[in-house]
N, C-alpha and C positions, 0 to 999 in steps of 0.2 A: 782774615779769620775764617774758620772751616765754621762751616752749617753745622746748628745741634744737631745732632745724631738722635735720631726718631725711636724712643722706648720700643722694645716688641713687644708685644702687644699680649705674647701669652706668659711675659715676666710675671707680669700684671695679675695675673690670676691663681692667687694665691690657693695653697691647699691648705684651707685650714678644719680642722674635727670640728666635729660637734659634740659641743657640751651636753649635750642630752644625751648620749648615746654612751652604753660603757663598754663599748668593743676595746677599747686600746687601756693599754695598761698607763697608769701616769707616765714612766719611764716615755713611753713612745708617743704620748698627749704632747708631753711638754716637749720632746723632739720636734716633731713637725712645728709647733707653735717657734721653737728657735730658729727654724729653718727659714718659718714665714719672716718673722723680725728680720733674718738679715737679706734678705731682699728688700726688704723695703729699707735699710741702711743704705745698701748699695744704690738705692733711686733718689734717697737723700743724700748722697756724697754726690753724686752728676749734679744734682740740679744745684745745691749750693757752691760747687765750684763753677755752674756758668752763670749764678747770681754773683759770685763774686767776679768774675769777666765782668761783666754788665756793668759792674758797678766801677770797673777799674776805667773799662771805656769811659763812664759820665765823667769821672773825677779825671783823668787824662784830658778830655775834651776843654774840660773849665781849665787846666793849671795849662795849654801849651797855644789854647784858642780863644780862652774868656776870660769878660772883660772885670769879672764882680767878685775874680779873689776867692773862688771856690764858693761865692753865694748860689750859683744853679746847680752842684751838689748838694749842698744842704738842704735847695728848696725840693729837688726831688727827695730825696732823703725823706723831707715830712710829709711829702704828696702819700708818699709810702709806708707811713709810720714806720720807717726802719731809722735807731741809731746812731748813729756816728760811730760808736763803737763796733757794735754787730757788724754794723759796712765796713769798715775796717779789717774785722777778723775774718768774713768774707774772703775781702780781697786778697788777705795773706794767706788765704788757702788755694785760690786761686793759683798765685805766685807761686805756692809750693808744687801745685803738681802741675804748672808750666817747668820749675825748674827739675824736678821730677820725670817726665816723660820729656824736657828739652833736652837736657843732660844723655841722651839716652840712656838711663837706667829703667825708665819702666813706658811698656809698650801702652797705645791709651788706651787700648781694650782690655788691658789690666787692671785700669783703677776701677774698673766691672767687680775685679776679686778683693777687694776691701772693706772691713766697713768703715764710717766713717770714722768713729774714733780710731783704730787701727790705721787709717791714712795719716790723722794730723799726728800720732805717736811717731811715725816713719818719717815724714817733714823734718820734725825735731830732733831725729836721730843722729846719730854723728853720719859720713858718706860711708864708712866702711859698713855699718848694719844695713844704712840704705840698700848697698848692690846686694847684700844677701837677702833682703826680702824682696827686694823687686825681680832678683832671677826668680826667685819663690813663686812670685804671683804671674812672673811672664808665662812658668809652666804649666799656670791654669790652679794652681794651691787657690785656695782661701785665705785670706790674713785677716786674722782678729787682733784686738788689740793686747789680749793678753801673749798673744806669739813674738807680738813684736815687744811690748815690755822685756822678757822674759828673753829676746837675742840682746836688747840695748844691755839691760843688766850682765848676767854674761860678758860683751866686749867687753863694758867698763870694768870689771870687778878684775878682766884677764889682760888691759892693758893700761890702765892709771897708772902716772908715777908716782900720786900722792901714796901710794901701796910700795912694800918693801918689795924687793923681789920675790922671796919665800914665803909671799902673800899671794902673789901673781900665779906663783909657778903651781902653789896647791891650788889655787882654784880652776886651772888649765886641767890638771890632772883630777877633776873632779874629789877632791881630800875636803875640800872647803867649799859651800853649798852658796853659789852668786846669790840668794835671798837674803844672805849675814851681808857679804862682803860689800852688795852694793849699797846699799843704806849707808854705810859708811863711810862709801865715796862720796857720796851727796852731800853728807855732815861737812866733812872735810872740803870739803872746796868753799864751805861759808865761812873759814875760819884763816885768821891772819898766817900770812907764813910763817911765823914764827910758833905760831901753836902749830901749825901741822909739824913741823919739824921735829915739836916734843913728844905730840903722837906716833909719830913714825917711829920712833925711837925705843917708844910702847912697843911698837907692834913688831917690830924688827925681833925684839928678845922674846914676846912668846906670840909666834905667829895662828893660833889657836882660836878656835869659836866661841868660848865664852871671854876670852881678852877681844876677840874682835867687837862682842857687844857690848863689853863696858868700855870702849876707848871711842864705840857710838854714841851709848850715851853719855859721855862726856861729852863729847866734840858737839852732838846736840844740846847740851846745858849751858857750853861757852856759848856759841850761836846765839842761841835768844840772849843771852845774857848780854852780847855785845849791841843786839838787834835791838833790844828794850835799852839798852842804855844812848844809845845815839838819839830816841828820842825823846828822853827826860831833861827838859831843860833847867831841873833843877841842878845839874851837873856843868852845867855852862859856864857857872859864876866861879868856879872854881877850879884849878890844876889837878885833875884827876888821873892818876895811872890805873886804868882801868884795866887795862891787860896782867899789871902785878897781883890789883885785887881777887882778878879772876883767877890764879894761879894761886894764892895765898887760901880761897874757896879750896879749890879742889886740892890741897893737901891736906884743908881740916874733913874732909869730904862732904863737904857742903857746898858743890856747885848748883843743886838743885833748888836748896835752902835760898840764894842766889840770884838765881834766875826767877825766879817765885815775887822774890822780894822787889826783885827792879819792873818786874812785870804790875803787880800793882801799884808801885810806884806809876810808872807810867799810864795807867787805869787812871789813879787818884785824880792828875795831873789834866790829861784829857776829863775826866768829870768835873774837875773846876774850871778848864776854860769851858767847857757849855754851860754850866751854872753862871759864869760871869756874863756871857751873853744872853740866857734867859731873863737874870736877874736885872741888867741893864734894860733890856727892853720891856719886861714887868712895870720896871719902876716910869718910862716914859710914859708908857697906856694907862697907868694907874695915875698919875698926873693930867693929862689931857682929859680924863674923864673928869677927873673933880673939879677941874677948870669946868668942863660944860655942864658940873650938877648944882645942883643948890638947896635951898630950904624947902624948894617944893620935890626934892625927890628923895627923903628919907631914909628909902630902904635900899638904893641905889649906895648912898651912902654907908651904911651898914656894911654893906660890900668891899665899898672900896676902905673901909677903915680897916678889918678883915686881913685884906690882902697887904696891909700899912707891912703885915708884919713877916709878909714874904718880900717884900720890896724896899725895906729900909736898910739902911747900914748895919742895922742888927734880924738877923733873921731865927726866928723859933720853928721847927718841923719836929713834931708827934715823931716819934720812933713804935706809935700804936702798941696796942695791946699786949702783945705777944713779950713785950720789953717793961714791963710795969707801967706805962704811961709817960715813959719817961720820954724828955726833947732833948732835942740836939740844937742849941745856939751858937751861930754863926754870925763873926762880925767881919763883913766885908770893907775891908779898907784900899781904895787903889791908890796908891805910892809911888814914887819919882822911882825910872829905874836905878838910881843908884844908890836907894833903900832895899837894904832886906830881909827886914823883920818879916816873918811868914804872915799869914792871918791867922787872928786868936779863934779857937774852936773850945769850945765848954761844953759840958753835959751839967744841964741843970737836974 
C-alpha cells in the first residue's frame, strides 16, 4: 500500500471574508464561503476513504489472521468510539474508489475534484455515468453532486427499458425534461412486472409530461401500498390478492385512499406490538414491587394501585382535555395463535 500523500499545506489556508466588513456584495460573501466549504469536502473525502483503508486493513487482519472471529475489530472499533456501521460505510467507500481509480476510470489526483457527497453519488452510478464523470474530473472539472445527480438522471430517463421507446427517444432529443422522466423510473422499478407492464401501456399511448406524472404517482401509490402491506400481519391469516385490490383501487381512483389506509394500518399494528411489550413489562415491575411493599409503605402503594390500571387486563388512558375528558378502555387479552377474535377497544 502507497504512503498517505501529505495535504499541501496552502489547501489549508482558507480564504474566507470577514463578516464585519461590508466590501463584498452577499452574491460574492457567499461565493468565496462556497469555495471554502468545498475544500474542506475534498479534505473530508481523502481522509474518510483512508479511514476506511485503515479500517479494511484491521477487519482483513482478524477474518484471514485471527483468532476471536472478528472480536479485535470490534474491540478497536470501541477503543475508537466508531460503529459498526459507520466502519462499514467507511470501508465501502473505500472499496468504491479502489474500484474507481483500480478500474482505471479515475486518476487518484482526481478524487482531489470531488466532493464528497458527489464521489459516493458516482460509486453508485451505473459504469457508463461513471467514465463520463471521471473523464470530467481527470481534466481537472469540479464534480459536485448535483452534476452527477443530474448525468445519472439523464442516462436513466434516456436508456431504461421499463420506458417505451417514444419516452426514450423525446427525452434524448430534449422534448421531455429528465426531472419528470426520472422519478418515474425509480417508481417503476419498485413495482411487480406485471404492474410495470400496465404502466408501460399507459405511457406508450400518451407518451406526454402530465401522463408522465400521473402514471408516477400511481406507480408511487402501488409501491407503498405493496410496501405497507408486506408488513401488516394482519394479512397473513388470510388468502389475499393484493395485487387485484391494488388494481380494483386505482380504477375507482383511489390508490392514495389506499395506501393511506394500509400505511396506518401498519402504524396501528407496530403501536400495539410496543404497547404489548410496555404493558407486559409494566405489569411485571408493578408486581415485584408490591411483593416488596407492605403496610408500612402506604403511599408507595397509592402508586402502584394507580398504575393497577395501566397494567391489568383492562387498561383506562385519559384522551385529556382537549377530547371532553373522555378514555379510551382497552382490554388486552393474549390468545392461542389459532384465535382470532381482535382485542375489544371501548370508548367509555
Amino acid at each position: 500500500m502507497s504512503q498517505t500523500p501529505i495535504a499541501d499545506p496552502a489547501l489549508l489556508q482558507l480564504d474566507l471574508p470577514d463578516p464585519e466588513k461590508d466590501d463584498l456584495s452577499t452574491i460574492e460573501f457567499l461565493d468565496r464561503l462556497e469555495k471554502a466549504w468545498a475544500v474542506c469536502d475534498r479534505f473530508d473525502l481523502q481522509t474518510e476513504i483512508w479511514r476506511g483503508r485503515i479500517l479494511r486493513v484491521v477487519r482483513d487482519r482478524e477474518k484471514y489472521g485471527g483468532e476471536g472471529r472478528g472480536a479485535g475489530f470490534l474491540q478497536w472499533l470501541r477503543e475508537r468510539e466508531i460503529s459498526k456501521t459507520r466502519a462499514y460505510s467507511l470501508i465501502q467507500l473505500a472499496d468504491s474508489a479502489d474500484d474507481l481509480v483500480g478500474a482505471g476510470l479515475l486518476e487518484e489526483t482526481s478524487v482531489n475534484n470531488f466532493s464528497r457527497r458527489a464521489f459516493i453519488e458516482t460509486a453508485k452510478a451505473a459504469p457508463e455515468v461513471q467514465q463520463m464523470i471521471s473523464e470530467a474530473a481527470n481534466e481537472g472539472s469540479e464534480i459536485t453532486r448535483r452534476q452527477v445527480k443530474r448525468l445519472k438522471d439523464e442516462f436513466t430517463a434516456a436508456t431504461s427499458s421499463l420506458l417505451p421507446e417514444e419516452i426514450r427517444e423525446r427525452t434524448q432529443s430534449n422534448l421531455l425534461p429528465t426531472r419528470v422522466v426520472a422519478p418515474l423510473v425509480k417508481e417503476l422499478e419498485k413495482l411487480p412486472e406485471l404492474q410495470q407492464k400496465d404502466l408501460y401501456r399507459a405511457l406508450r399511448e400518451e407518451p406526454e409530461v402530465e401522463c408522465i406524472k400521473d402514471v408516477t404517482s400511481t406507480a408511487r401509490w402501488m409501491s407503498k401500498s405493496l410496501d405497507a402491506s408486506i408488513a401488516i400481519r394482519a394479512f397473513e391469516v388470510d388468502e389475499l390478492n393484493l395485487e387485484k385490490a391494488i388494481e380494483e383501487a386505482q380504477r375507482l381512483d383511489a390508490l392514495g385512499l389506499l395506501a393511506d389506509a394500509l400505511g396506518q394500518a401498519q402504524q396501528i399494528e407496530s403501536s400495539v406490538l410496543k404497547l404489548h411489550t410496555a404493558w407486559r413489562r409494566l405489569g411485571g415491575l408493578q408486581e415485584r414491587l408490591w411483593l416488596e411493599s407492605g403496610s408500612s409503605t402506604p403511599y408507595l402503594r397509592d402508586v402502584l394501585n394507580v398504575l393497577q390500571t395501566l397494567s391489568g387486563a383492562t387498561m383506562r388512558v385519559s384522551l385529556g382535555e382537549l377530547s371532553g375528558g373522555k378514555k379510551i378502555r382497552l382490554q388486552l387479552v393474549e390468545e392461542d395463535a389459532d384465535r382470532l377474535e381482535p382485542p375489544v377497544i371501548r370508548k367509555l
